[in-house]
N, CA, C and O atoms as CSV, one atom per row, in Angstrom:
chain,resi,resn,atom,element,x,y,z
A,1,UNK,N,N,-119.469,24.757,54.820
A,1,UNK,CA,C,-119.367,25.758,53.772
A,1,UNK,C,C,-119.382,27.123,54.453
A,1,UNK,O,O,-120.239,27.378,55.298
A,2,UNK,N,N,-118.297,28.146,54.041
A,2,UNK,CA,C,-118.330,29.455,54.913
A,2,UNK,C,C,-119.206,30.041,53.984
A,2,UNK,O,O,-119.323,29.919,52.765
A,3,UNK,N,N,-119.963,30.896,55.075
A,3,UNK,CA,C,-121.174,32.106,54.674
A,3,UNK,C,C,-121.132,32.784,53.733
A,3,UNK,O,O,-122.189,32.702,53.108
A,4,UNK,N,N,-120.187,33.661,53.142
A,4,UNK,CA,C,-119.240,33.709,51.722
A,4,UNK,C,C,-119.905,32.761,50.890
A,4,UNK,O,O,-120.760,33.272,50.166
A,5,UNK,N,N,-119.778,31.683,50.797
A,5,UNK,CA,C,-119.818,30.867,49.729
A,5,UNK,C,C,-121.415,30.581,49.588
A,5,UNK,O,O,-122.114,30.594,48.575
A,6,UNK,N,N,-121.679,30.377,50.636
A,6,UNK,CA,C,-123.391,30.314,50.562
A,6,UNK,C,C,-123.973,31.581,50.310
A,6,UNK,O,O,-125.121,31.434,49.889
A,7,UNK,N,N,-123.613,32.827,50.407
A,7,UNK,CA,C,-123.961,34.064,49.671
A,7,UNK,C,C,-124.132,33.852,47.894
A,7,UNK,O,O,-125.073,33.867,47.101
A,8,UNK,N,N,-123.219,33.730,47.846
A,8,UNK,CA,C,-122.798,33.775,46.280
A,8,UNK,C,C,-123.572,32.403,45.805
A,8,UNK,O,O,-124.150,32.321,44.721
A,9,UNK,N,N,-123.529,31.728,46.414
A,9,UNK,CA,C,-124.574,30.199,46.341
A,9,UNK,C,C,-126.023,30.461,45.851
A,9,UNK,O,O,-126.609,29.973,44.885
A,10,UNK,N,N,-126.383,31.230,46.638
A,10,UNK,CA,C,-127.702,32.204,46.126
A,10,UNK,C,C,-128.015,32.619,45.330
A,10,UNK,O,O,-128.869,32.327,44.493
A,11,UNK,N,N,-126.912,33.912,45.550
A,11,UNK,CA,C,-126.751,34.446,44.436
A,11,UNK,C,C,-126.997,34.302,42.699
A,11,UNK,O,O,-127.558,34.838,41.744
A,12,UNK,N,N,-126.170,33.217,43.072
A,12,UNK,CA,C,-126.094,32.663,41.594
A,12,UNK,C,C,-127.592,31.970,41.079
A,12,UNK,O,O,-128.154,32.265,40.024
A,13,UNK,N,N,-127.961,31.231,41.831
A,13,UNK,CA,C,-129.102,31.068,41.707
A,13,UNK,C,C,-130.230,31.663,41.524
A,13,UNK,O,O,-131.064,31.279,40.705
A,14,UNK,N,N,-130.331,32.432,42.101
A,14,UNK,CA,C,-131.087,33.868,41.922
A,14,UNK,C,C,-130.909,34.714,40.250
A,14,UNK,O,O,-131.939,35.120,39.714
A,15,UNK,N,N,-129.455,34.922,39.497
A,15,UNK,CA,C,-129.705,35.407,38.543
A,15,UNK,C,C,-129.655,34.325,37.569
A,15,UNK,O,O,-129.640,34.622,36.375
A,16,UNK,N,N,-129.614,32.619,38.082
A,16,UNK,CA,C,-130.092,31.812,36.761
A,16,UNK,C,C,-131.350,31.794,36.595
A,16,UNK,O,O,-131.792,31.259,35.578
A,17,UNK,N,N,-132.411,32.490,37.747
A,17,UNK,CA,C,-134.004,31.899,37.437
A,17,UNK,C,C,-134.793,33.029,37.110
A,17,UNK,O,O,-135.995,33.127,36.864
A,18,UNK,N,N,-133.571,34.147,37.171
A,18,UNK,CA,C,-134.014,35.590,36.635
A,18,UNK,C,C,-133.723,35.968,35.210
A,18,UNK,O,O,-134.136,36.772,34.374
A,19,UNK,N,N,-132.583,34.767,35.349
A,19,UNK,CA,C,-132.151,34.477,33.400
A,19,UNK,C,C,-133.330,33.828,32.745
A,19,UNK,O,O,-133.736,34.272,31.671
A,20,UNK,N,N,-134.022,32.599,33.439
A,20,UNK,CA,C,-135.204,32.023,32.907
A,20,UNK,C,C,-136.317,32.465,32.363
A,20,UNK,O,O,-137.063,32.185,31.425
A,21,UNK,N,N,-136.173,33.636,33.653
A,21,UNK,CA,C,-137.807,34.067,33.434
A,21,UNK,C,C,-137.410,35.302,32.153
A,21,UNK,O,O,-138.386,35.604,31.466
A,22,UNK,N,N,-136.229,35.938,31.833
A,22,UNK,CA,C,-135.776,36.818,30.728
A,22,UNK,C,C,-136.152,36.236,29.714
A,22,UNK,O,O,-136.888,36.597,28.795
A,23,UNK,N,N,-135.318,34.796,30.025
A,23,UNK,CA,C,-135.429,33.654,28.524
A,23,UNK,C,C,-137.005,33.185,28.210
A,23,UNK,O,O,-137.181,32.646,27.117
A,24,UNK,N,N,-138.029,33.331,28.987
A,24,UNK,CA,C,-139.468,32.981,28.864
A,24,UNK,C,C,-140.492,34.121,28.490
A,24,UNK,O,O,-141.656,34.037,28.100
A,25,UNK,N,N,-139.593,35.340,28.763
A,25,UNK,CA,C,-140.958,36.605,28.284
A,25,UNK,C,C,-140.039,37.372,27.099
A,25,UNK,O,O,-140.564,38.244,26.407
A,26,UNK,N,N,-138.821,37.039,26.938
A,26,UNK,CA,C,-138.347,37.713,25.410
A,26,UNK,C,C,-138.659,36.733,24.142
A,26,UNK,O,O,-138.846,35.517,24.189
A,27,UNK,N,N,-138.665,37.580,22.999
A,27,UNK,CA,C,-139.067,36.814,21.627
A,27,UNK,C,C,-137.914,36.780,20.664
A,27,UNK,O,O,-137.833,35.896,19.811
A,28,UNK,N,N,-136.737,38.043,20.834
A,28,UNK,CA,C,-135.965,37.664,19.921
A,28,UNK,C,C,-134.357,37.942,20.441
A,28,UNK,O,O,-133.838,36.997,21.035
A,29,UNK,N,N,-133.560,39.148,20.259
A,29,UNK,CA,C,-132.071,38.110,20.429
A,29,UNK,C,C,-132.006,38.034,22.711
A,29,UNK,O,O,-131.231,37.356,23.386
A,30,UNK,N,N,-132.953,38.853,23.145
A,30,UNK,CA,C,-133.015,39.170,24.342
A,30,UNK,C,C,-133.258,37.849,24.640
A,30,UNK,O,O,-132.891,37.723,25.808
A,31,UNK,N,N,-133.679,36.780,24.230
A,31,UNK,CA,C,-133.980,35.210,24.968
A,31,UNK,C,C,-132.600,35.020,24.776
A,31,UNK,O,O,-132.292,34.651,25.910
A,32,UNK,N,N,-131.404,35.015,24.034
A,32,UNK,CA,C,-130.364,34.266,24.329
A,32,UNK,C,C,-129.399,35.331,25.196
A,32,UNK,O,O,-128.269,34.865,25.347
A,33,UNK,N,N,-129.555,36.448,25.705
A,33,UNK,CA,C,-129.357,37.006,26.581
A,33,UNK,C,C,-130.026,36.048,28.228
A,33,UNK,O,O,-129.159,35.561,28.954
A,34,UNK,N,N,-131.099,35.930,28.521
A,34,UNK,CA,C,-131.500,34.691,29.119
A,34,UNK,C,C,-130.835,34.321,29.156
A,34,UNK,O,O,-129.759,34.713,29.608
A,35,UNK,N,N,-131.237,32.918,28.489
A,35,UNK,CA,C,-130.017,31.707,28.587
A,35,UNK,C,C,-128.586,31.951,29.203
A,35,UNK,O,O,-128.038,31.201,30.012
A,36,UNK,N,N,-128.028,33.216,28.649
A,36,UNK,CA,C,-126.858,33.723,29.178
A,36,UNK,C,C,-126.589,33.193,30.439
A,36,UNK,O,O,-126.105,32.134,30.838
A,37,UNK,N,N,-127.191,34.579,31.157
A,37,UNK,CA,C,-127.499,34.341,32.000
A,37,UNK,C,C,-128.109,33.317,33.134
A,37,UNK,O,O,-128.055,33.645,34.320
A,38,UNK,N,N,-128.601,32.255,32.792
A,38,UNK,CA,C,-129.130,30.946,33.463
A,38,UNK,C,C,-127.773,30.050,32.955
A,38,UNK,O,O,-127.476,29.221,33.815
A,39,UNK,N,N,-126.953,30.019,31.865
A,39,UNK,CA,C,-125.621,29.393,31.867
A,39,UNK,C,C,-124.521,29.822,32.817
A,39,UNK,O,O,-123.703,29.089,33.374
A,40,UNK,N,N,-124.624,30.934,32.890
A,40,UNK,CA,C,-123.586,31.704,33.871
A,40,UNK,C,C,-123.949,31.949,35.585
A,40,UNK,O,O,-123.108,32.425,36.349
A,41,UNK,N,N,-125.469,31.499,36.070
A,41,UNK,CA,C,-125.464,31.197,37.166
A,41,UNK,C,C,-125.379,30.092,37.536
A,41,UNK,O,O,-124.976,29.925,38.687
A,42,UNK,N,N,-125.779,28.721,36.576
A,42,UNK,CA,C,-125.243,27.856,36.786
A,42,UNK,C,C,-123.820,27.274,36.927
A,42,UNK,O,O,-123.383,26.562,37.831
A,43,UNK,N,N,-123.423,27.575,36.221
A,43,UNK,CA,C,-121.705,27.221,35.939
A,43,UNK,C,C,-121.376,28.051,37.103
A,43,UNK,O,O,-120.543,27.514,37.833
A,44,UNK,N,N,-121.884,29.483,37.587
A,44,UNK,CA,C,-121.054,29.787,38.732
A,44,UNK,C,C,-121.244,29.224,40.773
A,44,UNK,O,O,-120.537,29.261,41.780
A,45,UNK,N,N,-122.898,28.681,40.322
A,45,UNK,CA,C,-123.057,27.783,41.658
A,45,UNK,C,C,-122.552,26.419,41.127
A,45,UNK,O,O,-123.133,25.610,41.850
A,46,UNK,N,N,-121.854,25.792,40.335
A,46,UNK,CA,C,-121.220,24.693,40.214
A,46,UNK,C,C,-119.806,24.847,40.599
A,46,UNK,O,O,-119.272,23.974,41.283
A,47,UNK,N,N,-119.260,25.730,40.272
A,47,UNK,CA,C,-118.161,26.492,40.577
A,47,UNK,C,C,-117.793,26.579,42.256
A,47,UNK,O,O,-116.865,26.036,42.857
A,48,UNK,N,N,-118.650,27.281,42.667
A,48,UNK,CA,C,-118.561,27.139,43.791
A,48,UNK,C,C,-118.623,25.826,45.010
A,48,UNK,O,O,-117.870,25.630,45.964
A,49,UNK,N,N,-119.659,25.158,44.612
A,49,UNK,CA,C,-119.947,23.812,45.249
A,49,UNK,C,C,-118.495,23.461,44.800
A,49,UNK,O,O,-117.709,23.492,45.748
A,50,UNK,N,N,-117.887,23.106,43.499
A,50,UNK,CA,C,-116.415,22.284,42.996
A,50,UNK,C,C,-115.269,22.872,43.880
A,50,UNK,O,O,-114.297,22.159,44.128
A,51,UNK,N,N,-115.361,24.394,44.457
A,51,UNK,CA,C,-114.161,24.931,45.347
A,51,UNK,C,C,-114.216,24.582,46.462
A,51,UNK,O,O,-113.217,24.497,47.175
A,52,UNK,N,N,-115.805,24.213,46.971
A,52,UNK,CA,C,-115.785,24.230,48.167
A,52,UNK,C,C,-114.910,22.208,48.852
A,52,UNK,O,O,-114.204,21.825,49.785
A,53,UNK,N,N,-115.689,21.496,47.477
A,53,UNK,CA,C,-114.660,20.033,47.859
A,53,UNK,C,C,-113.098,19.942,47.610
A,53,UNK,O,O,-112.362,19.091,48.109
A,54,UNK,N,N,-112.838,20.629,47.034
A,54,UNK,CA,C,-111.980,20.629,46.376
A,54,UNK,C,C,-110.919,21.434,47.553
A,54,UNK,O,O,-109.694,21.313,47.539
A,55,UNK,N,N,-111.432,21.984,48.209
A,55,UNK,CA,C,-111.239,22.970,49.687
A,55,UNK,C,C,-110.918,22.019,50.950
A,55,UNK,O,O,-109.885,21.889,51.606
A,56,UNK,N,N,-112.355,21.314,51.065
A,56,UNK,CA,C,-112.108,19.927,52.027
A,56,UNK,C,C,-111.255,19.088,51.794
A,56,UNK,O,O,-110.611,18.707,52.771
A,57,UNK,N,N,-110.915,18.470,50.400
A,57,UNK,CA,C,-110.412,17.619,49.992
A,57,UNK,C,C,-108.915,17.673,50.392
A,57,UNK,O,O,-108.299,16.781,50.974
A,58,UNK,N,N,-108.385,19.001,49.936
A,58,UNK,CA,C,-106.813,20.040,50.643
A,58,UNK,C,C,-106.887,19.617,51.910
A,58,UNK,O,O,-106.283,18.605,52.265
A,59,UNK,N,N,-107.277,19.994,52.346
A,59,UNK,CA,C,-107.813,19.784,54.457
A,59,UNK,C,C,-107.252,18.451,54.935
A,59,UNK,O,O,-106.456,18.217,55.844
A,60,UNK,N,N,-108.097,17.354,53.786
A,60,UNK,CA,C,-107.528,15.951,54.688
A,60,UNK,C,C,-106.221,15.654,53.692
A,60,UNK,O,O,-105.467,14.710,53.927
């Protein structure tokens, strides 16, 4: 996996558990702001892991 991709790998991770903790100390429409956010870092480190086989896969 190039360094690039493991950046953003992080990354993403980083603003799904920062979405969590949004989604755990707000009470009203700011929790589905959360969630948002923990949907959209997920889907984007899935994203990435799916380019990166999908990358190898081209290769062979």
């Amino acid at each position: 996996m190039i360094p690039s991709r493991v950046f953003f790998l992080v990354l993403s991770v980083l603003v799904a558990v920062i979405g969590l903790f949004a989604a755990a100390a707000a009470h009203d429409y700011l929790q589905s702001f959360g969630l948002g956010l923990f949907a959209f870092g997920t889907l984007f480190a899935l994203g990435c892991i799916k380019r990166h086989f999908d990358e190898r896969d081209a290769a062979h």
